[in-house]
C-alpha positions as semicolon CSV with decimal commas, in nm:
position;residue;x (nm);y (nm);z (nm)
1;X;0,000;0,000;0,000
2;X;0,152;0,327;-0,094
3;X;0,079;0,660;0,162
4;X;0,016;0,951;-0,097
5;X;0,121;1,280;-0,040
6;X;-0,143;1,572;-0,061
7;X;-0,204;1,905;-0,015
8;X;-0,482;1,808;0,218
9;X;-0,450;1,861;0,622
10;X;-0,309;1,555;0,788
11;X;-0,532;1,360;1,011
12;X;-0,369;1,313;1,332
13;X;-0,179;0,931;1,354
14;X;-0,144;0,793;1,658
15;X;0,211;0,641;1,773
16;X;0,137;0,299;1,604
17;X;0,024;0,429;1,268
18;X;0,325;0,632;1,238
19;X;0,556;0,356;1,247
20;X;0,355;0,154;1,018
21;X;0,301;0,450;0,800
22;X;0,680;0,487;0,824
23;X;0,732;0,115;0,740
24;X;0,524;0,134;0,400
25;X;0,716;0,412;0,315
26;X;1,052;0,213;0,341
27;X;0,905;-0,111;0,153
28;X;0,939;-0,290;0,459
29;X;0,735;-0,636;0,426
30;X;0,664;-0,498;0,064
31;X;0,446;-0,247;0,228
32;X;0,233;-0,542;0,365
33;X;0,039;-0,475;0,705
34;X;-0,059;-0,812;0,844
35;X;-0,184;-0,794;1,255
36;X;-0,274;-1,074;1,459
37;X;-0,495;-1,111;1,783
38;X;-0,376;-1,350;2,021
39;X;-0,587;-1,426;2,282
40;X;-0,544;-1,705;2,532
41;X;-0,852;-1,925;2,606
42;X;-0,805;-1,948;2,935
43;X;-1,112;-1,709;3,036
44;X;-1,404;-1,522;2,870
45;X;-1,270;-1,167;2,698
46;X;-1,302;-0,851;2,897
47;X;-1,304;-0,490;2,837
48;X;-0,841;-0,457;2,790
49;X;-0,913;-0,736;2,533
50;X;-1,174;-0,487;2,339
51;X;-0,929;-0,266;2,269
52;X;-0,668;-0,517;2,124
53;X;-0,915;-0,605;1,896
54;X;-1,019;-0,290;1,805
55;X;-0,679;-0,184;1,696
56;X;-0,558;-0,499;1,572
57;X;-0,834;-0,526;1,335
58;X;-0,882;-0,148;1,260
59;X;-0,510;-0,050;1,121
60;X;-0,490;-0,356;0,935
61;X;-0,825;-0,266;0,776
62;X;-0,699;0,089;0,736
63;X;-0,392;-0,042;0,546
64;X;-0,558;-0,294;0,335
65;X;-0,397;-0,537;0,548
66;X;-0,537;-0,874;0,701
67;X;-0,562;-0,984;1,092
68;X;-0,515;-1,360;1,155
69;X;-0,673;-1,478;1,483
70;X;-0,496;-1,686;1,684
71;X;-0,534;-1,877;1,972
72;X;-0,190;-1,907;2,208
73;X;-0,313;-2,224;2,348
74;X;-0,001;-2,356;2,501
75;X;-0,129;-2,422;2,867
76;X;-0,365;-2,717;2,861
77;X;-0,456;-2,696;3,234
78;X;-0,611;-2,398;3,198
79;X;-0,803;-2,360;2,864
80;X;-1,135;-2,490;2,721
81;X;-1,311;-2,517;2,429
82;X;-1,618;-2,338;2,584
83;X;-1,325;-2,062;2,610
84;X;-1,274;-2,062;2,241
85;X;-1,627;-2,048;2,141
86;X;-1,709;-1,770;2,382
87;X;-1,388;-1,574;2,212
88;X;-1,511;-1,651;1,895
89;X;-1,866;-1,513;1,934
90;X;-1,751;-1,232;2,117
91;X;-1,526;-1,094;1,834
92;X;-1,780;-1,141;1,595
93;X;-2,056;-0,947;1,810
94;X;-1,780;-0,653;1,816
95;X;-1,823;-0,638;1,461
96;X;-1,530;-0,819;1,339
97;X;-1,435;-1,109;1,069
98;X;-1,116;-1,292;1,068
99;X;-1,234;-1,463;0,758
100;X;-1,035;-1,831;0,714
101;X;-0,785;-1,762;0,937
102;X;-0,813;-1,853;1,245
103;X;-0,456;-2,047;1,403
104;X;-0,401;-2,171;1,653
105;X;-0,025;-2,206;1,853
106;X;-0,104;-2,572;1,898
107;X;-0,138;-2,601;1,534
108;X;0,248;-2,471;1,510
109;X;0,343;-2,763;1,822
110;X;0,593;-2,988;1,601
111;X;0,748;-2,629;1,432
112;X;0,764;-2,502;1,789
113;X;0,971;-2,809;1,854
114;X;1,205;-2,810;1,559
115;X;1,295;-2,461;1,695
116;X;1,368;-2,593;1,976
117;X;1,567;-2,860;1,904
118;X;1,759;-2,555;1,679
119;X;1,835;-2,395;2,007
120;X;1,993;-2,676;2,169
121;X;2,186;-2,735;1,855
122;X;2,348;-2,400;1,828
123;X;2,427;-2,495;2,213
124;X;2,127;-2,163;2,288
125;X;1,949;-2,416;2,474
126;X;1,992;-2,729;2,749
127;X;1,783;-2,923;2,983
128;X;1,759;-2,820;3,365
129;X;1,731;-3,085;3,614
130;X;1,677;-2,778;3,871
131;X;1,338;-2,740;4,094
132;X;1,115;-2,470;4,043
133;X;1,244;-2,299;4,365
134;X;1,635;-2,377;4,272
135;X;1,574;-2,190;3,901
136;X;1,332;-1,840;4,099
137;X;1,658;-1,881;4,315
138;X;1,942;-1,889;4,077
139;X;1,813;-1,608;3,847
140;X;1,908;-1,372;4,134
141;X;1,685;-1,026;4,165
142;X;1,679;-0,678;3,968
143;X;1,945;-0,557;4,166
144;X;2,174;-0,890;4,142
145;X;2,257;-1,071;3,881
146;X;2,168;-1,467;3,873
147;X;2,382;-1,705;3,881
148;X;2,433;-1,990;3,589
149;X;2,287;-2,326;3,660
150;X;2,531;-2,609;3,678
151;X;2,303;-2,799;3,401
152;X;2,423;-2,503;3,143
153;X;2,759;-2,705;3,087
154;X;2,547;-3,072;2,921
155;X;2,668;-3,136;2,607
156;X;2,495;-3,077;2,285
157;X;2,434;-3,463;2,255
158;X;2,279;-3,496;2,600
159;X;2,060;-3,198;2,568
160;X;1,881;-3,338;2,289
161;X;1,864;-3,685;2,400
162;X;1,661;-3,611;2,687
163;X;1,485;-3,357;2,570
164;X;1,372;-3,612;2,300
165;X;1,339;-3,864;2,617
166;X;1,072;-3,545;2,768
167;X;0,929;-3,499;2,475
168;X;0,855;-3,928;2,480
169;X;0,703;-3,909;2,789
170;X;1,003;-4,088;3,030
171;X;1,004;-3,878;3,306
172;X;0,797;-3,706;3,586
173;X;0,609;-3,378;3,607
174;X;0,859;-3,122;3,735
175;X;1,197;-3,333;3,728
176;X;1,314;-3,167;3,368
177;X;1,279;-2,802;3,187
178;X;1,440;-2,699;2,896
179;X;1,580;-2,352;2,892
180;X;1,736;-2,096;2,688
181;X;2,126;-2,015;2,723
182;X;2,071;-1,554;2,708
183;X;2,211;-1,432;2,964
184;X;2,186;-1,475;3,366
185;X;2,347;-1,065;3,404
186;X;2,099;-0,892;3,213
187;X;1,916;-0,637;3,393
188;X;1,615;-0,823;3,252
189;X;1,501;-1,080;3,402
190;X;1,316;-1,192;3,091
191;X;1,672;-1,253;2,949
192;X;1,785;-1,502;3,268
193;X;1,792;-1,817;3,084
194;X;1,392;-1,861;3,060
195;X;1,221;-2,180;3,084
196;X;1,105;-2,293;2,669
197;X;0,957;-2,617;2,760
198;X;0,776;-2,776;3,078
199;X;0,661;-3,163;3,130
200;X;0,284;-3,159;3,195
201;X;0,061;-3,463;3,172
202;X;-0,268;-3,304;3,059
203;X;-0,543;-3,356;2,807
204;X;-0,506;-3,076;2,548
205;X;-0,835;-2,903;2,396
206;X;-0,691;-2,976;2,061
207;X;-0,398;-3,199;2,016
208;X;-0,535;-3,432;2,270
209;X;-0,307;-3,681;2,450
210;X;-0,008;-3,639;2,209
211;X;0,228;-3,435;2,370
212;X;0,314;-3,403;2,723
213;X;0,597;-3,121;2,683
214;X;0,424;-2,802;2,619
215;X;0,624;-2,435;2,515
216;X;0,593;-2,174;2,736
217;X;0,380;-1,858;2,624
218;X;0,739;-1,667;2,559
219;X;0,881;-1,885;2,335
220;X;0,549;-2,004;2,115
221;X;0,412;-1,673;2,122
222;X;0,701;-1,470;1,928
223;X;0,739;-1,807;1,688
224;X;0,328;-1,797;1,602
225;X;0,394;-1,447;1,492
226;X;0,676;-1,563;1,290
227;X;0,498;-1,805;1,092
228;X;0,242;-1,659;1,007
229;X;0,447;-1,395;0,897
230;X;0,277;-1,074;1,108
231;X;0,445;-0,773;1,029
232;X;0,296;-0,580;1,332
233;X;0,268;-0,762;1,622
234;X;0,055;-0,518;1,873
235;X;0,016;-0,606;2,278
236;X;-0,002;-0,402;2,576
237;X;0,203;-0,229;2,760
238;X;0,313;-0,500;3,046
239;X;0,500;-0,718;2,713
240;X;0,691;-0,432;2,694
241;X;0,973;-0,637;2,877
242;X;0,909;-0,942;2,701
243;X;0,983;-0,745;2,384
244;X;1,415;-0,828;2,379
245;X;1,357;-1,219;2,417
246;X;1,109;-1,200;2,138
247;X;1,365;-1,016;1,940
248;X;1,622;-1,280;2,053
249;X;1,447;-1,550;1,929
250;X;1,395;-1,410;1,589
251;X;1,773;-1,327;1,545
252;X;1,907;-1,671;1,645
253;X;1,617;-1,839;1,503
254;X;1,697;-1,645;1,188
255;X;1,307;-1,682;1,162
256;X;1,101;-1,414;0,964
257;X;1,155;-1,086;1,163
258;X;0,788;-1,009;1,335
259;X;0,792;-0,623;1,520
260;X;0,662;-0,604;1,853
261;X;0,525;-0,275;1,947
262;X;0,361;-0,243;2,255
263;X;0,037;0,047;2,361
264;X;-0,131;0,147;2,701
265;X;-0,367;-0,150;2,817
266;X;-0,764;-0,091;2,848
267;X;-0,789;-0,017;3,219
268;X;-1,136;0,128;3,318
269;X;-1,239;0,281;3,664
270;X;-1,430;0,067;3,890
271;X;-1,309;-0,280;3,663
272;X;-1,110;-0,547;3,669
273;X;-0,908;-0,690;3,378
274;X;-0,721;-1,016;3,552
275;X;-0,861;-1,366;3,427
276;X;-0,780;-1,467;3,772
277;X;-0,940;-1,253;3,938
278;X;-1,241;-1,296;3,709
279;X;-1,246;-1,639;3,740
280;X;-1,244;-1,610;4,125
281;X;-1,562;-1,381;4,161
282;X;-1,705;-1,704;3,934
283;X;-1,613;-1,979;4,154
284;X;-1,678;-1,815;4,461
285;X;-2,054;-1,749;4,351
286;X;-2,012;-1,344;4,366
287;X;-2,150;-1,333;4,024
288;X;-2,373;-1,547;3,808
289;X;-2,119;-1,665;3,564
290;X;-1,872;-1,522;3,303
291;X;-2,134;-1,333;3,120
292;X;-2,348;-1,203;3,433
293;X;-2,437;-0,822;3,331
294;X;-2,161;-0,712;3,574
295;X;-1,855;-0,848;3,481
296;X;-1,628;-0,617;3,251
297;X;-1,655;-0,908;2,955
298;X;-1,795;-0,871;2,642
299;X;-1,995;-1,115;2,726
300;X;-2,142;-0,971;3,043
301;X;-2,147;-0,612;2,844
302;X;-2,376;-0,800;2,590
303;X;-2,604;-0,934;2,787
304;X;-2,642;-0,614;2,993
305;X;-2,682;-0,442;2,671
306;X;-2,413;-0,250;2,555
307;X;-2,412;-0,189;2,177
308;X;-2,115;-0,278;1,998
309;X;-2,088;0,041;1,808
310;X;-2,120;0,213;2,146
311;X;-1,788;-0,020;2,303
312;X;-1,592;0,091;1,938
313;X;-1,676;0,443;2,002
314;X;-1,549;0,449;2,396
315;X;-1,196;0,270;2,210
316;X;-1,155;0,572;2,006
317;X;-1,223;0,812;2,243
318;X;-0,991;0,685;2,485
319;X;-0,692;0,688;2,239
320;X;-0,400;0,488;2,153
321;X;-0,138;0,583;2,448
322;X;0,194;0,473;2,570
323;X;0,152;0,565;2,902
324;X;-0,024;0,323;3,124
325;X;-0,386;0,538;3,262
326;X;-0,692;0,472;3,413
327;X;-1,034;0,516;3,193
328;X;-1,392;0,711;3,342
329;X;-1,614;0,505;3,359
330;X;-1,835;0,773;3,313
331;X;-1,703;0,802;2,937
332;X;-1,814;0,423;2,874
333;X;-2,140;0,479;3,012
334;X;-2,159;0,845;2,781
335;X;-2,030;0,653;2,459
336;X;-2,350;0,384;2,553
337;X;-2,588;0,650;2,604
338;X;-2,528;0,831;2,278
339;X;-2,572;0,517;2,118
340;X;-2,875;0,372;2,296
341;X;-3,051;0,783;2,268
342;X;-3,014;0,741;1,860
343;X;-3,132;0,436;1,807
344;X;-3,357;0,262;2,109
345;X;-3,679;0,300;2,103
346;X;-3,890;0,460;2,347
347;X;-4,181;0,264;2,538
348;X;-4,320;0,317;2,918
349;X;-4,289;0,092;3,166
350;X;-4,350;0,098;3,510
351;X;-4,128;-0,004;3,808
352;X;-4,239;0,042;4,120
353;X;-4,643;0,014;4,083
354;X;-4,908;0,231;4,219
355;X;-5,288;0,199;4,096
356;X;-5,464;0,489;3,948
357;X;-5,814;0,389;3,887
358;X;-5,988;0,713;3,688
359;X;-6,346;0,709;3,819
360;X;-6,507;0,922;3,530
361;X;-6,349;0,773;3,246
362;X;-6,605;0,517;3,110
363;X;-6,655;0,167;3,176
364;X;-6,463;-0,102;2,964
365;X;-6,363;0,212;2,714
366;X;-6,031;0,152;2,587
367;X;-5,867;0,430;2,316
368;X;-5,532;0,361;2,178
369;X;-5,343;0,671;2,227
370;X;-5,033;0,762;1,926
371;X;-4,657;0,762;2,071
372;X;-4,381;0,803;1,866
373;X;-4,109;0,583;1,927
374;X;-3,767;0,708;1,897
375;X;-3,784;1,149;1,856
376;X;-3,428;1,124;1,753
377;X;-3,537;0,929;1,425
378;X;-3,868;1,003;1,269
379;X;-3,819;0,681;1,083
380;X;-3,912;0,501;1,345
381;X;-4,234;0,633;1,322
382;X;-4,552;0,582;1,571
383;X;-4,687;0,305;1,783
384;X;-5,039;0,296;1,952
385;X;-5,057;0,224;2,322
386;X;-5,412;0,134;2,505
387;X;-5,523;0,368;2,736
388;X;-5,825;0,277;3,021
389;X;-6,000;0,320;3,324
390;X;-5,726;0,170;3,508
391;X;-5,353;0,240;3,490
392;X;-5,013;0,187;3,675
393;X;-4,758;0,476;3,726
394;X;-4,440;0,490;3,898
395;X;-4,493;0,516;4,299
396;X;-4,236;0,808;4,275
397;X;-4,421;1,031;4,078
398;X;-4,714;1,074;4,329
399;X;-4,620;1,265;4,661
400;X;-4,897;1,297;4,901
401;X;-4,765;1,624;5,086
402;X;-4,561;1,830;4,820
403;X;-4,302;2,066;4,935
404;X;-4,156;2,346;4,722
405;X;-4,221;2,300;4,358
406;X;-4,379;1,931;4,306
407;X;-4,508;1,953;3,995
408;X;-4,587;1,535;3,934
409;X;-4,910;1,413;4,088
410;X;-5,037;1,513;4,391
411;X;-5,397;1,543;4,610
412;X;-5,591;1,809;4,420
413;X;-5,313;1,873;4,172
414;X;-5,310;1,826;3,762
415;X;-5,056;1,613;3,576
416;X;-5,047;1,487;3,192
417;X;-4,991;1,160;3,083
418;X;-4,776;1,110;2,811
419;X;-4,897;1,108;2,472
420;X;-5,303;1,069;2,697
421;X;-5,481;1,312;2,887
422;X;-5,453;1,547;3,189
423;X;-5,570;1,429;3,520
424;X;-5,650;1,529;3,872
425;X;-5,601;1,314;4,176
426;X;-5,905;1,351;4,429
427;X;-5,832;1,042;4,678
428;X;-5,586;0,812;4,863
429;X;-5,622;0,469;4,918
430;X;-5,447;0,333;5,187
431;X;-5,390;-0,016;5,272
432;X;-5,400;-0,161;5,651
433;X;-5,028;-0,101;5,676
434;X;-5,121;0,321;5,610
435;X;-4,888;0,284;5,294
436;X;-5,061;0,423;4,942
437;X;-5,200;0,121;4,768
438;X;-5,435;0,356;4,490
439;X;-5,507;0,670;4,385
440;X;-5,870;0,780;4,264
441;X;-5,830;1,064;4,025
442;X;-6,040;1,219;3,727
443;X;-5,951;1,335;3,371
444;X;-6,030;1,622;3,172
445;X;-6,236;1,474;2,829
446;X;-6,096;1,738;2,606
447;X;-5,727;1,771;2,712
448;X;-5,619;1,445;2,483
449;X;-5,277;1,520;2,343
450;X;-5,270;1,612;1,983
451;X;-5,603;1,768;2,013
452;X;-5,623;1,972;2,385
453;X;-5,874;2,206;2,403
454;X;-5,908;2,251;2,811
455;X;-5,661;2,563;2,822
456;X;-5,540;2,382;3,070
457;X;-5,136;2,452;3,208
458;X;-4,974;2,192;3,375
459;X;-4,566;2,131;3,450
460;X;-4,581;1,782;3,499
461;X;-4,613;1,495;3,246
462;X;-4,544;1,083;3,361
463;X;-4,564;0,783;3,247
464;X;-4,823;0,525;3,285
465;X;-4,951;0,230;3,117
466;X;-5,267;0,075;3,110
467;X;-5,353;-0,214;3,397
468;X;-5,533;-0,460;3,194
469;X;-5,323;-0,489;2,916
470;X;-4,974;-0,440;3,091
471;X;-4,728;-0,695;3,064
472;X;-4,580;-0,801;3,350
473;X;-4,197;-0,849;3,342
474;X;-3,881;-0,905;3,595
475;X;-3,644;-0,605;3,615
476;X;-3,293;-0,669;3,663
477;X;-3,100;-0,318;3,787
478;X;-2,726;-0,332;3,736
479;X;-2,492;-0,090;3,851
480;X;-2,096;-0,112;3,901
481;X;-1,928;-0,411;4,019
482;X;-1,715;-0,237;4,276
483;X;-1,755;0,034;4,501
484;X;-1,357;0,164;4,412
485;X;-1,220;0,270;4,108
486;X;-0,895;0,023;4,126
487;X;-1,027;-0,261;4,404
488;X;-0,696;-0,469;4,261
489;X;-0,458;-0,164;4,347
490;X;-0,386;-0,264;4,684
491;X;-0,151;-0,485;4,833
492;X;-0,298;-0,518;5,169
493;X;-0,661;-0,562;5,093
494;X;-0,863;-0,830;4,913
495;X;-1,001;-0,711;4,552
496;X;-1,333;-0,877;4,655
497;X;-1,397;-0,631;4,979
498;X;-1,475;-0,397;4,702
499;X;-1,771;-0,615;4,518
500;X;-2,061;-0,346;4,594
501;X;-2,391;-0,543;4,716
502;X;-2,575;-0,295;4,555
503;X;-2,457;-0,396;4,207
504;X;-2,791;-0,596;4,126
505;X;-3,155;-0,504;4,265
506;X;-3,419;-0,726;4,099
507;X;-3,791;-0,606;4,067
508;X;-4,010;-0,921;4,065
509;X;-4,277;-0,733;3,941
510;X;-4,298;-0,434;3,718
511;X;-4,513;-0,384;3,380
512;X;-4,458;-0,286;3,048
513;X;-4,686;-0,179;2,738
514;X;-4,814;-0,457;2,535
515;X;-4,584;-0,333;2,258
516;X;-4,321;-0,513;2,396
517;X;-4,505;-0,863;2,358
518;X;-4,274;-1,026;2,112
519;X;-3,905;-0,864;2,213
520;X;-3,607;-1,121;2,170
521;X;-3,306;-1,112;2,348
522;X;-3,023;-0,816;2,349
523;X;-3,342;-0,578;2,186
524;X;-3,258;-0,184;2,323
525;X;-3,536;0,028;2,467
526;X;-3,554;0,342;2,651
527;X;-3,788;0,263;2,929
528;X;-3,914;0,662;2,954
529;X;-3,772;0,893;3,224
530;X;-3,615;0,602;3,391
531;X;-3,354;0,436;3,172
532;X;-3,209;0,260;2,913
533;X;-3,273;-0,114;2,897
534;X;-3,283;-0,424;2,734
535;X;-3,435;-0,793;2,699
536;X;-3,226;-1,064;2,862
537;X;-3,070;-1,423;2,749
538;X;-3,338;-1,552;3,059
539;X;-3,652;-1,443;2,893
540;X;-3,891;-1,672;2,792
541;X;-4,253;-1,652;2,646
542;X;-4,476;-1,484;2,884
543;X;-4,179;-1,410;3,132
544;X;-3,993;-1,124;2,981
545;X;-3,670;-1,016;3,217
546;X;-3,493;-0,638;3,133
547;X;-3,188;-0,563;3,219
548;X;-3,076;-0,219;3,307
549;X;-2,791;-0,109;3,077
550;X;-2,783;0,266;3,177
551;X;-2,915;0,526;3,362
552;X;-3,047;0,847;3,176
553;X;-2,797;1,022;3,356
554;X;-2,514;0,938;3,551
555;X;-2,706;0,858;3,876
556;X;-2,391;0,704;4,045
557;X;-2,217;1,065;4,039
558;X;-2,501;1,250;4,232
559;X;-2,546;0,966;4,525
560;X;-2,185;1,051;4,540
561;X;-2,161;1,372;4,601
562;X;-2,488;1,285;4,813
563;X;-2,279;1,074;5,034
564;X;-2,541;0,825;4,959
């Protein structure tokens, strides 16, 4: 691809683009831009993976380049199919295509070997007999250098007779590594001889039982990228380190030269980004699952709603850096809302129930009253919604004793109903408990909207919905995970002390137009004056759950400065 020169302002590159901008310029690669993303499926993808795959896939479609997926499956203990399909969908709900090729680094496990046994050749490589402990031990600390194991000095030929004698299956778990020969003085500790093959006896996703030596992430990572011939080889920032053994390896490999360049990881305020840590709040029960509505997944961010567009816009606001930083949440929950206001519709639902029964309206009358459904596209055009004797509003919008200026329903007070007519409440029902079970109100005939003639002014309008034909529906509300903005940050306290018990309130029983009848999962709505929402994986005919996926407005903000 050639960059042409024009006249025309530059659009600003970030870091990343220059270099590759740089690199077509020189011919490098032939001017090819070929990415990869890399994930391991040892966990579900999470919010720092988004951002991987936006930019991997993104500059290589800028470039006319291609972006191979690949799956660095090199720890068998650890990693699942389910793991792999769950990456898989993921991606593709983001709104990207890999095409035919998806790899996988156990595809590349008898190259990964040959390499290997290259190493050992060139006397870059010998079998440790060391423990675990004895190898932490003899690589020293940052401050002093490590000291050279006495296993360096095997021969060529014993090297690679027992690591062919690993690599059959003759010895124990543990006993035998194999490790490069870099450099126990280097400052990185990276460089101190790392470990390129382990013995593990475990039943691999994809290869099965037919090897029981597996490479470590470090050395099949680099190699994968290699093969498959990846000119730009994007990670984040904590690789940075990793970046002069992957170098290593391509020079003594003399392997096709793959660039690592490393940018600022995804971290967002009140998230988490660890599979661990992840995987704990699983086990441990503190969430539903991988793709419960709170976790920072893609999965969880589906189900609660999040639009895809909406999760590509909040990438590209928050920028390619290379300076670790810490993301608002608030602009995630902005880039959502923007998304969700242009192109959710609108309907009315009800949350917390009270009865408004309106005595002069007549008797089994019903009129279907005209709302339109999104104002921010007129394309969307109109619904009708029944109106009755009987309706539901929200509990909040009724206040028996006012103060200052109240302008929502009240005794003796006017209020419209949205898209229906004004009405007046005249009496409180009580239950035996004193609390307000209904209200008794009238309505004005002529103040129908779209055609008011009562000269009537009134402040207020609410929502409603009509009893009898209401739908009623489980509401699932969903707010942040954790109560601090970096509940992994601290060394002396448990992340989990942070998990906010507030994060989930479920309303057994709330109602909905009829409108909503035949939603399917992950459909959007703005559930008027109260929030964006939409239909969950758990519905089922006649038993419709909602998720909340935003407030209107960022409620969290003001019980904050509340103290609440």
């Amino acid at each position: 691809m050639e960059i042409k020169e024009t006249n025309e302002p530059k659009e600003s590159l970030n870091f990343i683009e220059e270099i590759i901008e740089e690199d077509i310029r020189n011919g490098k690669h032939g001017g090819r831009v070929h990415t990869r993303f890399p994930p391991e499926p040892n966990g579900y993808l999470h919010v720092g993976h988004t951002k991987a795959i936006y930019i991997n896939f993104e500059l290589a479609k800028k470039y006319g380049g291609l972006t191979n997926l690949r799956f660095d499956d090199t720890n068998p203990v650890t990693e699942e199919t389910e793991y792999v399909d769950a990456i898989k969908r993921d991606i593709r709900w983001l709104g990207y295509d890999w095409g035919d090729r998806e790899y996988y680094a156990s595809d590349y496990f008898g190259k990964l070997y040959e390499f290997a046994v290259e190493l050992v050749k060139k006397g870059l490589a010998y079998v440790d007999d060391s423990t675990k402990e004895e190898i932490e031990q003899m690589k020293g600390s940052p401050t002093q250098p490590g000291e050279l194991s006495p296993y360096a000095s095997r021969s060529v030929e014993e090297n690679l007779d027992l690591l062919e004698r690993m690599r059959k299956g003759e010895f124990e778990e543990g006993v035998r590594v194999l490790r490069a020969r870099v450099d126990m003085e280097s400052p990185n500790m990276h460089m101190r001889d790392p470990i390129l093959y382990r013995i593990k006896y475990a039943h691999h996703h994809r290869t099965g039982d037919a090897w029981c030596i597996y490479p470590m992430y470090d050395f099949a990572h680099g190699q994968s990228d290699s093969i498959e011939e990846i000119t730009h080889s994007l990670c984040s920032l904590e690789f940075r380190h990793h970046r002069p053994l992957y170098d290593w390896f391509i020079e003594k490999l003399e392997i096709f030269p793959s660039r690592q360049i490393e940018f600022a990881r995804m971290n967002v305020a009140y998230m988490i980004t660890s599979k661990r840590r992840l995987l704990l709040l699983v086990r441990e029960g503190l969430v539903s699952g991988w793709d419960d509505p709170r976790m920072p997944t893609l999965s969880g961010m589906r189900r609660r709603g999040y639009p895809p567009a909406a999760l590509r816009t909040f990438i590209d606001k928050a920028g390619v850096a290379k300076r670790d930083n810490v993301i608002e949440y608030e602009l995630l929950e902005s880039c959502v809302r923007d998304e969700l206001n242009r192109t959710a519709s609108r309907v009315m639902a009800v949350l917390q129930p009270i009865k408004v029964l309106i005595t002069n309206y007549p008797e089994g009358q019903v009129e279907m009253m005209e709302v339109e459904n999104n104002p921010e596209d007129a394309s969307k055009g109109m619904r009708k919604m029944p109106f009755s004797r009987e309706l539901y509003i929200e509990r909040d919008d009724f206040m028996e004793n006012p103060q200052g200026k109240y302008f929502r329903l009240a005794p003796g007070q006017d209020v419209r109903l949205k898209a229906a007519y004004i009405i007046r409440c005249e009496e409180v029902i009580k239950d035996a408990a004193g609390e307000v079970s209904e209200l008794r109100c009238t309505y004005y005939p002529n103040s129908r909207s779209g055609s008011d003639t009562s000269g009537l002014k009134v402040k207020g309008t609410i929502h409603w919905v009509s009893a009898p034909q209401a739908l009623e529906v489980e509401v699932r509300l969903y707010d942040r995970l954790f109560t601090d903005p970096t509940p992994d940050a601290y060394e002396d306290r448990d992340f989990k002390e942070f998990v906010n018990p507030e994060a989930l309130t479920v309303i057994p029983k709330a109602y909905v137009e009829p409108a909503l009848i035949d939603v399917k999962p992950q459909d959007h709505f703005q559930f008027l004056r109260v929030g964006y929402f939409s239909v969950d994986d758990d519905s089922l005919p006649g038993k419709l759950v909602f998720n909340r996926t935003v407030t209107l407005k960022d409620a969290w903000a003001k019980e904050q400065q509340k103290g609440v």
